[in-house]
N, C-alpha and C positions, 0 to 999 in steps of 0.2 A: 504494500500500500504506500505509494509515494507523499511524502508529505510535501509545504508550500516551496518548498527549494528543490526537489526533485528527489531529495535522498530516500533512502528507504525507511519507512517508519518502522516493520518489523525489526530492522536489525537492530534500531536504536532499543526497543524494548527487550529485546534477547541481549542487553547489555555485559554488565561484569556481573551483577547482582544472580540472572537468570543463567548465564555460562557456569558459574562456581558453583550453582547450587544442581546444574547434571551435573557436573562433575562427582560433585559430592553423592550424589544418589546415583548414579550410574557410573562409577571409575572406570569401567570395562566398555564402556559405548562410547566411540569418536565420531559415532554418526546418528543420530535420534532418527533420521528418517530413510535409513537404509533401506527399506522396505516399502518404500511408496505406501500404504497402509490407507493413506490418506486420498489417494488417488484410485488404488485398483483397487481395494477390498472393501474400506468403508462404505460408499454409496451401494454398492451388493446387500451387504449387511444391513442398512438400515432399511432400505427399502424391500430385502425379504421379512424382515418382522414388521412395515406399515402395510404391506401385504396380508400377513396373519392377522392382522388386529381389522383391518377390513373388512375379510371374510367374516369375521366372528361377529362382525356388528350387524351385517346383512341379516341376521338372524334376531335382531334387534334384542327385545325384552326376554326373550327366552332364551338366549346364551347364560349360559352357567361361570359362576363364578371364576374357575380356571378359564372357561374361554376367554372371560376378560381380561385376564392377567396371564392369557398364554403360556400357561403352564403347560410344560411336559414332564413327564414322571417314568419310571421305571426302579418297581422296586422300592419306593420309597414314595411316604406322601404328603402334599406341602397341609398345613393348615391354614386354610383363610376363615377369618373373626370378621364380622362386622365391627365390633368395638372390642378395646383389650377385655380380659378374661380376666376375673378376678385372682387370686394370686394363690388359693387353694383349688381350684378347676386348670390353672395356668402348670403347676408343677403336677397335676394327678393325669393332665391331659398332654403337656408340651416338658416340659422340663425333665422331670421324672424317666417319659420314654425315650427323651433325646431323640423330640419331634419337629422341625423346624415349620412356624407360623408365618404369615402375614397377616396385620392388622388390615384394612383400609381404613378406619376413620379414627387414627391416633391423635391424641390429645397432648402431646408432648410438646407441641409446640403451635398456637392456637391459629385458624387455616385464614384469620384475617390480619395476622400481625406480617405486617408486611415490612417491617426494619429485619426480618431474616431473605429477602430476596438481594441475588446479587447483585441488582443495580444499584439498592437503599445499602446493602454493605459498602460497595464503592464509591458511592456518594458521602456518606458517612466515614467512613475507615479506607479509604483510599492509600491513606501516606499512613495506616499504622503497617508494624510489619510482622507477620504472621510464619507461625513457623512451617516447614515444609515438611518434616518430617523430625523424629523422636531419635533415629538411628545416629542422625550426624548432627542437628540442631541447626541446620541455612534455614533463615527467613528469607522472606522478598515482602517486600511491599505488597498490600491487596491489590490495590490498582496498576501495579506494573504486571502482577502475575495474570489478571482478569484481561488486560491486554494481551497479554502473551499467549491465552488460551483459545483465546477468542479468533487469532490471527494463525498459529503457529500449523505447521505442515506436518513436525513430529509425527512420529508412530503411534508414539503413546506418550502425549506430553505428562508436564508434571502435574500434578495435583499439590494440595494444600493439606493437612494432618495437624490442628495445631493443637496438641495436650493443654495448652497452659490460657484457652481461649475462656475460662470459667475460673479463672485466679483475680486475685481482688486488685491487684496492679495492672490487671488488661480493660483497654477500653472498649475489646469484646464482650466483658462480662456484663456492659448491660442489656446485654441481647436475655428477653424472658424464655423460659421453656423449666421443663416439670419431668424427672423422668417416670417412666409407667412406672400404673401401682400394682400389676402384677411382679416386679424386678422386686426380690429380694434383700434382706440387706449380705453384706462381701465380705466372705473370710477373711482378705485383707482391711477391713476396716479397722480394724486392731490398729492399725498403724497411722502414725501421722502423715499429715503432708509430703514433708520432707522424705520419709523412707519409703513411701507409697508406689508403687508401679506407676507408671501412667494406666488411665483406668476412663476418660470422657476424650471425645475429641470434638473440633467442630470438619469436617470435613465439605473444601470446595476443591471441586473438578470441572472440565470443560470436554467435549466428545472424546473418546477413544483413550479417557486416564480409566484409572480404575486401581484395584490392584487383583495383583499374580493369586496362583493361590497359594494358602496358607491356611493355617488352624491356628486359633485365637491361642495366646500362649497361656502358661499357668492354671491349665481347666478349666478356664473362665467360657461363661457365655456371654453371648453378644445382643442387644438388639441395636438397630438403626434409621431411625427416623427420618423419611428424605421431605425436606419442605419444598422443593424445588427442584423440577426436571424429572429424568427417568433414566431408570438402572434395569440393565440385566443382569440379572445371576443364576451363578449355576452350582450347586452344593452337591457334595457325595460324600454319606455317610462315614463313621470309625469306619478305619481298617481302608479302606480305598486308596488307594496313591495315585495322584495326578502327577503327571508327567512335564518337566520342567517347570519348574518351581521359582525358579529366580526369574522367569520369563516375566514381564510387564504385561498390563491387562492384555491391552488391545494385541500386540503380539502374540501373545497362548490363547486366544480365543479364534485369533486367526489357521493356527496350528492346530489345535489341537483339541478343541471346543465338539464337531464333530464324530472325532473318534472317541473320546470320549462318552460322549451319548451313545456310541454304538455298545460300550463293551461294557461300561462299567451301571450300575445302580447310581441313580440322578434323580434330580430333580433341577429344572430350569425355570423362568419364570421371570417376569416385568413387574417391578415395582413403581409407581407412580406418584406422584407431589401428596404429601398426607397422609400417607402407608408407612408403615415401621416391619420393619423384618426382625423375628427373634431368629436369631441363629444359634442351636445348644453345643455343647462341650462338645469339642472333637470331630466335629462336622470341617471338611476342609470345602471353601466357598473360594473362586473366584466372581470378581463384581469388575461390571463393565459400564463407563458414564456413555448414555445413548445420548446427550446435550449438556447443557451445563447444568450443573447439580450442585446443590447448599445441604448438607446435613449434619446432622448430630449423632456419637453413637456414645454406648458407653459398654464395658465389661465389668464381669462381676464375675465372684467365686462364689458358689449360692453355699449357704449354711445345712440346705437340706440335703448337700452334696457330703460323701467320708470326707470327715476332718482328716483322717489320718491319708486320706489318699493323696489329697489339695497338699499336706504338707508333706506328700513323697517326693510330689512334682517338684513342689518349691523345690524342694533338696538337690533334685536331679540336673533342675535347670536354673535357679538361683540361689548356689547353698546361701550366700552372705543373707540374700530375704529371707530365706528358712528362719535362720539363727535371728533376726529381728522378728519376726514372728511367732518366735519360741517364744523370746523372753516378752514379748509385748503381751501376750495371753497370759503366762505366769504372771503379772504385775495385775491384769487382768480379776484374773482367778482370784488370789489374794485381796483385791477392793470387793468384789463384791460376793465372796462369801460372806461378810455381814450386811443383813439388812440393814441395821441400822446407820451405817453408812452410806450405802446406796441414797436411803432417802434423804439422809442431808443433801447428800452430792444434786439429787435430783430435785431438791427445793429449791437449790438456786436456779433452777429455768424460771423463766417465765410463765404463770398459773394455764391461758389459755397452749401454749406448745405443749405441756405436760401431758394437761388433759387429753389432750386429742391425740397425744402418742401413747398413754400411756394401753391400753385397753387395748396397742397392737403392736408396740413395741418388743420383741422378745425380748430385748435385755432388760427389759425391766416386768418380765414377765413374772421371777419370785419374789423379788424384792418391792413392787410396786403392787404387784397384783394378789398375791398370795398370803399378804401381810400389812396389819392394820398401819404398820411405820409412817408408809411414804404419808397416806392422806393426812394420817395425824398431823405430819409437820408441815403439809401444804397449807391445813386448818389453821395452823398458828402463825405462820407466815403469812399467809393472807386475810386473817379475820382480827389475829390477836389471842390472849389466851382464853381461853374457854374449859368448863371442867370434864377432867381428863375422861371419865368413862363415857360421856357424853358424843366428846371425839372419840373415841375406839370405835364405840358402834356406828357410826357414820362412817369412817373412816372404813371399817371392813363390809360397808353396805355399797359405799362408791367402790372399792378395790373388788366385788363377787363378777367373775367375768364373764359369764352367757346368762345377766340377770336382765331383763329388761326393765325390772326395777333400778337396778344399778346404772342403767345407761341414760333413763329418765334422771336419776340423780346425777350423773355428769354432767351432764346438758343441763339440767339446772343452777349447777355449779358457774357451771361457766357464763351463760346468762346474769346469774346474780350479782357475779365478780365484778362481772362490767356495770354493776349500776350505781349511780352515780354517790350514796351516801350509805355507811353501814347499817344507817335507822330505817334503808328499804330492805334490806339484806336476811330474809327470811332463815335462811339454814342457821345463821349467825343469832339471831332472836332466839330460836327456838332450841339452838345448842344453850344460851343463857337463861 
């Protein structure tokens, strides 16, 4: 694209910034477009899948859910939800069997907030700089890389990965979004920040990025929220081995995407703007960007997975994480074998957080729930003192956990809290 002097504007945006950072992610490629990819194969490729999606509409109202989302299957079968799955139906139906889902109408990130589209990113965070990936730590610029993607010939240009787009010093983080409340909470939670895995990403691509395939590390499962554009992928269960592995999307999907389908148990499949894909442990997936795409993913080690297996892995593939994860549970372990701990600890939140976690928190499942402690010392924290057997019995009336009397008394709790003088504060009256 020639700009007002004649030169060429793509080479200007493939500068030092966009050269160092293939370097750094491709050390073994001196040519990104060796392959013409972008010339012979792509237009094929996209035009046999608006072919299938075509056909499938011809059929209008009566096409079935896979026709829409152009699944193919063998051997293996995708789950499609209308809306996520609650989080004991999510692990007895998906988690549990190591069943891969799609949502369509995810809630992870709301389908009118439009500062996650990449032209309001661009517009907004243009000159911030965003990291490329977690392996070597190049950024680029939003708005040089959005350039670059938009114009570039590559085979498989770069994509954007950036872990640290949800940290309190990025001026990504005030982008909203919520992750599913089917998602667990993470056997690395234990750990802080600082010793944490990368574990969220925001992920932007533009046609033919993607990535290779791979299987999510440290037994973690995945889901992926796309707010923008359209993804293929292609998953095949434990035990499967995809062939070339270091290969870049668009590259092994040109390879070897086909034989693949031929030999091995699959599942294939289009993900669309507002769909979330669960992806469980040990599923190896390649994902291919059909246009430009903005999303959010995140991994987890789920708790109703072996403890002792999560921490074989760790061992296997990061002993140093292991040994921080060892001793972060023993420190663990030690705080909240007393209750009466725990509920100090858990008085200093905030009365409404409490509340609303507390009734589905596990970790505060014996210590919050099982025992009059916590409520007691919420009672006096937020009311003042009151006479003591008075709080017990309340206290073990709000902590009984499948009581629908107890849930009426949380919600009343909470109601009350917020109102405005303790002389309208009815629990507080009638404790005195």
């Amino acid at each position: 694209i020639p700009d007002k002097e004649g030169g060429n504007m793509l080479e200007a945006w493939e500068g030092e910034a966009v050269c160092e950072c293939k370097r750094l992610e491709r050390p073994w490629c001196a040519d990104w477009g060796a392959y013409k990819l972008a010339e012979r194969w792509w237009p094929e490729m996209v035009l046999s899948l608006a072919s299938r999606s075509r056909a499938a509409e011809l059929v209008g109202s009566m096409r079935t859910k896979k026709e829409q989302h152009l699944v193919e299957e063998r051997g293996v079968r995708l789950g499609i939800e209308a809306v996520a799955p609650g989080r004991a139906r999510f692990v007895a139906t998906y988690e549990g069997p190591r069943r891969p889902m799609l949502v369509e109408r995810s809630r992870v990130v709301d389908r009118e907030d439009e500062a996650w589209r990449l032209e309001t990113l661009e517009a907004r965070f243009g000159e911030c700089k965003v990291r490329v990936s977690d392996t070597h730590g190049g950024m680029l610029e939003l708005g040089s890389w959005a350039r670059y993607a938009r114009t570039t010939e590559d085979d498989a240009p770069l994509s954007l990965y950036d872990s640290e787009f949800a940290a309190a010093d990025s001026p990504l983080a005030a982008l909203r979004w919520r992750p599913p409340e089917f998602a667990g909470e993470c056997f690395f939670g234990c750990l802080d920040k600082h010793n944490r895995p990368p574990h969220r990403w925001l992920l932007l691509g533009g046609p033919r990025s993607g990535t290779g395939p791979h299987v999510d590390p440290l037994g973690t499962h995945a889901w992926v929220h796309l707010v923008q554009g359209t993804k293929l992928w292609l998953c095949v269960p434990p035990g499967s081995q995809l062939p070339e592995p270091e290969a870049p999307a668009a590259v092994w999907f040109s390879r070897h995407r086909d034989r693949v389908k031929k030999h091995l148990p699959f599942v294939e499949f289009v993900q669309r703007a507002g769909e979330l894909v669960y992806v469980p442990a040990g599923w190896r997936h390649a994902v291919l960007n059909l246009d430009e795409t903005v999303s959010v993913t995140e991994n987890y080690a789920s708790l109703d997975d072996d403890k002792a297996d999560l921490l074989a892995i760790a061992r296997r593939d990061e002993p140093r994480l292991a040994d921080k994860i060892e001793r972060a549970r023993a420190v663990a372990a030690a705080v909240l074998h007393d209750d009466a701990t725990v509920a100090r600890l858990l008085a200093c939140l905030p009365t409404p957080d409490v509340v609303a976690l507390a009734p589905t928190c596990r970790a505060f499942e014996r210590a919050a729930l099982a025992s009059p402690y916590f409520w007691q010392h919420r009672l006096v924290l937020d009311f003042g003192p009151v006479p003591a057997n008075a709080a017990t019995r309340l206290s073990r009336t709000l902590a009984m956990r499948n009581s629908q009397h107890a849930r009426s008394c949380r919600s009343l709790y909470l109601d009350l809290h917020e109102a405005a003088t303790c002389e309208r504060l009815a629990i507080h009256s009638g404790l005195c």
